[in-house]
PAMARMI-627509 format. One record per residue (C-alpha): residue number from 1; residue in one letter; x negated, z, y. Coordinates in pm, 1 decimal. Layout:
BEGIN
<node><pos>NUM</pos><code>a</code><c1>X</c1><c3>Z</c3><c2>Y</c2></node>
...
% end
This chain:
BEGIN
<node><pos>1</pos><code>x</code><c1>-1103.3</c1><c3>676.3</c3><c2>3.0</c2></node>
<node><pos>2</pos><code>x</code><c1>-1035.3</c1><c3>375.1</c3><c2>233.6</c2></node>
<node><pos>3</pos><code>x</code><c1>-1085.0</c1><c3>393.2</c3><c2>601.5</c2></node>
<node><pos>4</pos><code>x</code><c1>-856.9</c1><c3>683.3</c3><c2>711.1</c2></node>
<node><pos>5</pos><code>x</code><c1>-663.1</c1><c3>698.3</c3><c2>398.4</c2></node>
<node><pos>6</pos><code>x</code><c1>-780.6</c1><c3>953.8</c3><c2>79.2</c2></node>
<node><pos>7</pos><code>x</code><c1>-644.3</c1><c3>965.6</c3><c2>-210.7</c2></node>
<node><pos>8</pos><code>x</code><c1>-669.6</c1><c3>1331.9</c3><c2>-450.3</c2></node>
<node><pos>9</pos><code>x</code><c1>-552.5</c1><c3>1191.1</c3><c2>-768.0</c2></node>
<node><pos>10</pos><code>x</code><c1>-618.8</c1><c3>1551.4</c3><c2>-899.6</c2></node>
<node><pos>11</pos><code>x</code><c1>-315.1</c1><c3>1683.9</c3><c2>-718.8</c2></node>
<node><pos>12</pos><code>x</code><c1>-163.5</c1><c3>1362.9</c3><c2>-645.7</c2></node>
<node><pos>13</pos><code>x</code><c1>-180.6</c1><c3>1357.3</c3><c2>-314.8</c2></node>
<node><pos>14</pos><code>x</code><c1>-251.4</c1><c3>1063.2</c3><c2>-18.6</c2></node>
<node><pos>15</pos><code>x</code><c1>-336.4</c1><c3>1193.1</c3><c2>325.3</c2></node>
<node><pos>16</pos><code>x</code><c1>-459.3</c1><c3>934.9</c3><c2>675.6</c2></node>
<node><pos>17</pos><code>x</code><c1>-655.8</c1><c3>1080.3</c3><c2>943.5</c2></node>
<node><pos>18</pos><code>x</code><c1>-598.8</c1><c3>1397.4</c3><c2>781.2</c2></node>
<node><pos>19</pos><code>x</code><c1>-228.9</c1><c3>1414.1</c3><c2>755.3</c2></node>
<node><pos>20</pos><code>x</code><c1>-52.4</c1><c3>1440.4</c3><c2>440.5</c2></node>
<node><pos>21</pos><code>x</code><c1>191.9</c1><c3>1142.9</c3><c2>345.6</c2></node>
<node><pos>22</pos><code>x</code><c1>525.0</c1><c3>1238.9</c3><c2>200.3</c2></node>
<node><pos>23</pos><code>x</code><c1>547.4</c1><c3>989.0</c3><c2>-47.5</c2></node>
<node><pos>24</pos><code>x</code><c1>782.9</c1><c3>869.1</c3><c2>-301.9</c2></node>
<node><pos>25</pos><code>x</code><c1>652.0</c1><c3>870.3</c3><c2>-650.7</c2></node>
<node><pos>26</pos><code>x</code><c1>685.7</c1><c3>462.9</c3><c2>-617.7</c2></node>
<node><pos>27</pos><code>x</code><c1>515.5</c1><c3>480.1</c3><c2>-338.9</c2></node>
<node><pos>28</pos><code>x</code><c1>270.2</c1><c3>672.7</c3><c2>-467.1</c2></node>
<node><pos>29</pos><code>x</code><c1>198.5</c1><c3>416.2</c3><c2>-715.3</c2></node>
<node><pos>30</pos><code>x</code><c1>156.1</c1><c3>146.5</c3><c2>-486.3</c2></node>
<node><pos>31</pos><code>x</code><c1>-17.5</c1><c3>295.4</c3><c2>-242.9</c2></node>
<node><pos>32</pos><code>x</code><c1>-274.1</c1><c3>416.2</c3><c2>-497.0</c2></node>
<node><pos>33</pos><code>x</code><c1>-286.6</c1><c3>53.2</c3><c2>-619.4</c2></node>
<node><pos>34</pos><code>x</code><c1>-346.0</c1><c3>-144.2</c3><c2>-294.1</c2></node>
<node><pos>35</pos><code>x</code><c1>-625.9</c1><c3>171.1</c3><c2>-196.8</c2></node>
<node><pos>36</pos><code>x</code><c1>-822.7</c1><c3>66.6</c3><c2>-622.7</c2></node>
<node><pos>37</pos><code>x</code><c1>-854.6</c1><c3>-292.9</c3><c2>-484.0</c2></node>
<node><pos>38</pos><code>x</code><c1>-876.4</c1><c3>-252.6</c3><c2>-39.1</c2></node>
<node><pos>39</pos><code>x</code><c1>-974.6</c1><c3>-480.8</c3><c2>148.8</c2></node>
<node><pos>40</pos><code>x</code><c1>-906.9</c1><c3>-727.8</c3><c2>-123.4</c2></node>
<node><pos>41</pos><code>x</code><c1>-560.7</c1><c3>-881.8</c3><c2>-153.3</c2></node>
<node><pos>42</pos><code>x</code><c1>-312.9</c1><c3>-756.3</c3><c2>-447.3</c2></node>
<node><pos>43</pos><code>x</code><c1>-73.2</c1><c3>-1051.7</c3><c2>-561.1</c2></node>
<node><pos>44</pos><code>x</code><c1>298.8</c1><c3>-896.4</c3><c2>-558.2</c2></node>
<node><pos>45</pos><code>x</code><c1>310.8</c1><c3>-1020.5</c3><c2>-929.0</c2></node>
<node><pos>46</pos><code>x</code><c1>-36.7</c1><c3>-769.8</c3><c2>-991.3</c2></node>
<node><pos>47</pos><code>x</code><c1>162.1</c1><c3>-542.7</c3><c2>-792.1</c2></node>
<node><pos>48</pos><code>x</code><c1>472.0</c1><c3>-475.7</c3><c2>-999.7</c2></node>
<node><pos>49</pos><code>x</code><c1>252.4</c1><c3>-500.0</c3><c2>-1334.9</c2></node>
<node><pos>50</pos><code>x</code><c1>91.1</c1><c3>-183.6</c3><c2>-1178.6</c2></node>
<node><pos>51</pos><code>x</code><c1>379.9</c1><c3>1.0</c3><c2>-1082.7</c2></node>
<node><pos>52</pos><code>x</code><c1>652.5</c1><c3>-88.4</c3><c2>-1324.2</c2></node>
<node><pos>53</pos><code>x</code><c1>431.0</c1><c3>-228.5</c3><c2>-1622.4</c2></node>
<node><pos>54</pos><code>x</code><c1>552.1</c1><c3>-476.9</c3><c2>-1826.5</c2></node>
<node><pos>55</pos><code>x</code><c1>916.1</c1><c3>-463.7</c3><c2>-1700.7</c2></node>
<node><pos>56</pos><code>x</code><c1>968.8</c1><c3>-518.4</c3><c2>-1322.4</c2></node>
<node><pos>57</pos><code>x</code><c1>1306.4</c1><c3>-474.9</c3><c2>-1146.1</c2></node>
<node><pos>58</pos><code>x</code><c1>1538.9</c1><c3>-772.3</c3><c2>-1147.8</c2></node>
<node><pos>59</pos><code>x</code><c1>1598.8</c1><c3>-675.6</c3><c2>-770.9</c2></node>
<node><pos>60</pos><code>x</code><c1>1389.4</c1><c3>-720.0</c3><c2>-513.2</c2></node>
<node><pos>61</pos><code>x</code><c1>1264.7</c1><c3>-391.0</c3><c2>-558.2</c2></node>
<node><pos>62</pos><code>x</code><c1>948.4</c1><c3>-381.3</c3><c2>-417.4</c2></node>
<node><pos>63</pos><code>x</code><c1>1026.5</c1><c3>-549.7</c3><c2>-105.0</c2></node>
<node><pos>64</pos><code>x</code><c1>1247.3</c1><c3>-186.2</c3><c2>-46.4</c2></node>
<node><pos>65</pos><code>x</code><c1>962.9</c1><c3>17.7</c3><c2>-162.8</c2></node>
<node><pos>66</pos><code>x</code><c1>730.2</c1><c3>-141.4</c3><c2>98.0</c2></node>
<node><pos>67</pos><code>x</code><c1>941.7</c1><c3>-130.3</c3><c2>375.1</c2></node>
<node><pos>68</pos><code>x</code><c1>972.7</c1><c3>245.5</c3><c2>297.9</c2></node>
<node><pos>69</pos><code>x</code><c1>614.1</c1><c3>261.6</c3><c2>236.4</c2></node>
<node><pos>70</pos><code>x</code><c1>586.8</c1><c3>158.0</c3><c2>614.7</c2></node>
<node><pos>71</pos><code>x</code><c1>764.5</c1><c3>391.8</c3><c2>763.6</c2></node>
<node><pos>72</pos><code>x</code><c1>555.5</c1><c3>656.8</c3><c2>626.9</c2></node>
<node><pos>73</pos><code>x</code><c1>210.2</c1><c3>497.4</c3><c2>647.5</c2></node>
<node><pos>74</pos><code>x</code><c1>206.2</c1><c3>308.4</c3><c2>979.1</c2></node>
<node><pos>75</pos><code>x</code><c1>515.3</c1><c3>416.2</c3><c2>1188.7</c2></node>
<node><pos>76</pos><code>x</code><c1>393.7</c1><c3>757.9</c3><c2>1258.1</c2></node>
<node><pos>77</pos><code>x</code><c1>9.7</c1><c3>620.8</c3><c2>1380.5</c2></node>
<node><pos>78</pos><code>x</code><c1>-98.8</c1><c3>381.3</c3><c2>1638.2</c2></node>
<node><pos>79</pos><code>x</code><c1>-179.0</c1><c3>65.6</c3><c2>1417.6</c2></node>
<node><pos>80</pos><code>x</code><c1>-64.0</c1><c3>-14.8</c3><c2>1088.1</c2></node>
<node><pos>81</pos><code>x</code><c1>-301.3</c1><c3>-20.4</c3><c2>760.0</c2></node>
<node><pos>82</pos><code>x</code><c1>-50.6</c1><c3>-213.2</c3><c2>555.2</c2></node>
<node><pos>83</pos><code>x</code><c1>-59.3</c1><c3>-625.8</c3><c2>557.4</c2></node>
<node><pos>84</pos><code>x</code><c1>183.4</c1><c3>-871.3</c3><c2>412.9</c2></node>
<node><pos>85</pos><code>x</code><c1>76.6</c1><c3>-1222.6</c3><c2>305.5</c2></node>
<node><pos>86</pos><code>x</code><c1>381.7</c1><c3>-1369.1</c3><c2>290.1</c2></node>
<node><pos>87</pos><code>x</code><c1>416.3</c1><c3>-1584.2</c3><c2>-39.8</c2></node>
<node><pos>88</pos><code>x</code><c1>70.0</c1><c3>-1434.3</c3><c2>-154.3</c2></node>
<node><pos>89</pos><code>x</code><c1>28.0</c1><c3>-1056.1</c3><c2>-158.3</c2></node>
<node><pos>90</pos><code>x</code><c1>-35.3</c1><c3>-691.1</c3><c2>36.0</c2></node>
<node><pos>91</pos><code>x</code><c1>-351.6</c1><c3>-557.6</c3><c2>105.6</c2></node>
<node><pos>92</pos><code>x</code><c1>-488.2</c1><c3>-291.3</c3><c2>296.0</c2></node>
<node><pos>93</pos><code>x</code><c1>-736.0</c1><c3>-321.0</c3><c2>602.3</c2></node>
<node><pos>94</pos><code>x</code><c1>-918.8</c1><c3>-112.0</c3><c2>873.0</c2></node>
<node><pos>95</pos><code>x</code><c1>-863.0</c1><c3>-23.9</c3><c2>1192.4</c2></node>
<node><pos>96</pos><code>x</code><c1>-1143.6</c1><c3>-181.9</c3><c2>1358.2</c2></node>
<node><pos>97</pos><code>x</code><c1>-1033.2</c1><c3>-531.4</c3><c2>1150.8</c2></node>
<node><pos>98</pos><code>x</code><c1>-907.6</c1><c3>-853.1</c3><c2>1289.2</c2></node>
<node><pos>99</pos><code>x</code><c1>-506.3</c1><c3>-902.8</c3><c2>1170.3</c2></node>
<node><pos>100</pos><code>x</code><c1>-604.4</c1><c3>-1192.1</c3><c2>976.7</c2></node>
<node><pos>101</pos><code>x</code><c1>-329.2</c1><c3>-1350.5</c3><c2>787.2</c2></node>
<node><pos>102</pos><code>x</code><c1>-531.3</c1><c3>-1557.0</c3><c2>521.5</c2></node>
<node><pos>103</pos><code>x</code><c1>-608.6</c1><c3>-1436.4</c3><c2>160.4</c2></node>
<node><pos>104</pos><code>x</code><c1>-922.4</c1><c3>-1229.6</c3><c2>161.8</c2></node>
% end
């Protein structure tokens, strides 16, 4: 659990503020690994290892997965829970916390 968001690994299943999230099985997998290490920053690089292992995408796959990640995480509620450091990393943060675009 992290702020609003709970994760039921049992079922797989991520809900915030009570409402289940329609994920993607990708996003799943991030999700679940920016909510092991929140608040604390996740490098992208720390990011794929978790999600595709030992062999990430040639594309610029998780960019896509992110952006898609957004629109089911933040666009439906009234702030987002999702930060971008660009060139460093995501990580997750509270509601009540400043937007503060330095690594934590």
């Amino acid at each position: 659990m992290f702020g609003e968001l709970q994760l039921d690994a049992g079922i797989g299943r991520i809900s915030r503020a009570g409402q289940t999230l329609d994920l993607t099985p990708t996003g799943y997998r991030i999700l679940s690994a920016l909510m092991r290490v929140a608040p604390k920053l996740i490098t992208r690089e720390a990011l794929e290892r978790q999600v595709w292992g030992d062999e990430p995408p040639d594309s610029d796959a998780l960019r896509t997965h992110i952006h898609t990640l957004r629109r089911v995480l933040d666009k439906p509620f009234s702030y987002p829970v999702l930060l971008t450091l660009p060139g460093t990393g995501y990580r997750l943060m509270l509601c009540n916390e400043e937007r503060n675009e330095g690594p934590q």
